[in-house]
C-alpha positions in Angstrom: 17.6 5.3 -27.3 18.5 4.2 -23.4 21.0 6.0 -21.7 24.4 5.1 -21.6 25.5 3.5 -18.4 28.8 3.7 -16.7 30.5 1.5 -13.5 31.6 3.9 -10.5 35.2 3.1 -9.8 34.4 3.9 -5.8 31.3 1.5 -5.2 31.1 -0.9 -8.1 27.6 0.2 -8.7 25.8 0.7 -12.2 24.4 4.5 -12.3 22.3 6.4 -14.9 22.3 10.1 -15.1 18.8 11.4 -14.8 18.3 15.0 -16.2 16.5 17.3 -14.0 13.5 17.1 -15.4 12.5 13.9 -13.5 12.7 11.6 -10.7 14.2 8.2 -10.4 11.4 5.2 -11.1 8.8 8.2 -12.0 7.2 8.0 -15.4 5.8 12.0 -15.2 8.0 14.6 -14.8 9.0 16.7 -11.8 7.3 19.8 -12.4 4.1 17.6 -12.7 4.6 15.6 -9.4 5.5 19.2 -7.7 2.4 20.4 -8.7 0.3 18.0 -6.8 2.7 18.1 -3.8 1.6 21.9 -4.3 -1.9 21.6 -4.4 -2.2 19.2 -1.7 -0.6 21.4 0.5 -3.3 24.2 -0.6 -5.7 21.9 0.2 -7.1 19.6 -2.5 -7.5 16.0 -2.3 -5.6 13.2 -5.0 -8.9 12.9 -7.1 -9.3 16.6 -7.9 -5.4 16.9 -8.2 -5.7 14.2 -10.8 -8.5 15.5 -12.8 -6.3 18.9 -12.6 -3.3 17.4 -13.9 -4.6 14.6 -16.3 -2.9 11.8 -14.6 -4.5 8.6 -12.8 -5.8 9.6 -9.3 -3.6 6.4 -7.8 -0.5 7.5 -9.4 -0.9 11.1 -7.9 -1.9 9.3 -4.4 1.1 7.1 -5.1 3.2 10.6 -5.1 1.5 12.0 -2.3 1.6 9.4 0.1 5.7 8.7 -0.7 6.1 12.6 -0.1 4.4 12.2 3.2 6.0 9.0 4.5 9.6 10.9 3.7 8.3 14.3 4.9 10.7 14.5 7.8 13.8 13.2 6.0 13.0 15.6 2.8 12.4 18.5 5.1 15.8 18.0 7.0 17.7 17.8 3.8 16.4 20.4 2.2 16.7 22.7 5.6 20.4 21.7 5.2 20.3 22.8 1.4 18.8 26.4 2.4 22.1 26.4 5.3 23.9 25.5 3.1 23.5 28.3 0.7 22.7 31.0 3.4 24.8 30.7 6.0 22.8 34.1 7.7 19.6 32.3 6.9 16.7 33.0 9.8 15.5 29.8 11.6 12.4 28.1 9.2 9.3 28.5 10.8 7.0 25.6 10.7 4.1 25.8 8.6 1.6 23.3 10.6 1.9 19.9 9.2 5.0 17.7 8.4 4.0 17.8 5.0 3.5 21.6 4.7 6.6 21.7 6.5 8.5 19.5 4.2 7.2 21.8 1.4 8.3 24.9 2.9 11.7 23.7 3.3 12.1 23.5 -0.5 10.9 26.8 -1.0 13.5 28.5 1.4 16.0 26.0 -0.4 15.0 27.1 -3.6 14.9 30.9 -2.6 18.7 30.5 -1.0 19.3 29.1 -4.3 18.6 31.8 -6.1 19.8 34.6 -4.1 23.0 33.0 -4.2 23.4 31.4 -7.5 20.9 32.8 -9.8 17.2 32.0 -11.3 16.2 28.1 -11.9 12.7 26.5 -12.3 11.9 25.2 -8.7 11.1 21.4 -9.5 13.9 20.9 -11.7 15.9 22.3 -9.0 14.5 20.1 -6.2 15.7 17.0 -8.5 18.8 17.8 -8.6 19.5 18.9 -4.5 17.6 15.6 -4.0 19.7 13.4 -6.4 16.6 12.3 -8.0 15.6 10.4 -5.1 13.0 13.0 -3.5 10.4 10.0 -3.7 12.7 7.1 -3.4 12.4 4.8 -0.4 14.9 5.2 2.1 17.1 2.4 0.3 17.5 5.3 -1.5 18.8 8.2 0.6 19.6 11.6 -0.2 22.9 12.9 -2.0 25.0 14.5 0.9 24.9 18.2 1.0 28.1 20.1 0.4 
């Protein structure tokens, strides 16, 4: 069954709702794609990831190399997320690499989140702050944080 579709009155513009449980024009599901983002940051390369995860090694260096060409733009919205909820939050210390950094940003997000408004699965979170978008293009941009 496809999802219903509806016309927003503002822009004209056909939208979908995606549940939290993916991302927009990604066949596997959030929690999967987080898990690589997680284990590259630990250290392992796409190959091993993919033999981990059960999923073709260029899909998962698809994911990886989308994460890290938006690193800077996910890490800044997701910095602004983790303000957002914590106004006393402590400045974010980097972690050593744009993409570690990018990472990290979604974990003091997440952790704001929580503090604040109560215990949610991390990935299905990070869909949701990002709009489904986290590895959209820029064409794509982020939902404004409120």
């Amino acid at each position: 069954m496809r999802p219903r579709r509806g016309r927003c009155r503002e822009c004209a513009r056909t939208h979908v709702l995606l549940p939290d449980l993916c991302l927009l024009r990604r066949r596997d599901g959030v929690a999967v794609i987080g898990a690589a983002i997680e284990a590259k940051v630990s250290g392992l390369g796409h190959r091993a990831i993919a033999l981990d995860l059960g999923v073709p090694k260029d899909t998962v260096r698809g994911w990886l190399r989308r994460f890290e060409a938006g690193a800077e733009r996910i890490r800044a919205h997701f910095t602004a997320w983790a303000f957002a909820l914590d106004a006393e939050l402590s400045p974010i210390t980097p972690a050593g690499s744009v993409f570690a950094d990018a990472l990290g940003a979604i974990g003091v997000a997440g952790r704001a989140w929580v503090l604040r408004l109560g215990a949610r699965a991390v990935w299905p979170l990070v869909a949701t702050l990002s709009g489904g978008v986290l590895l959209c293009n820029t064409s794509s941009p982020f939902p404004v944080v409120r």
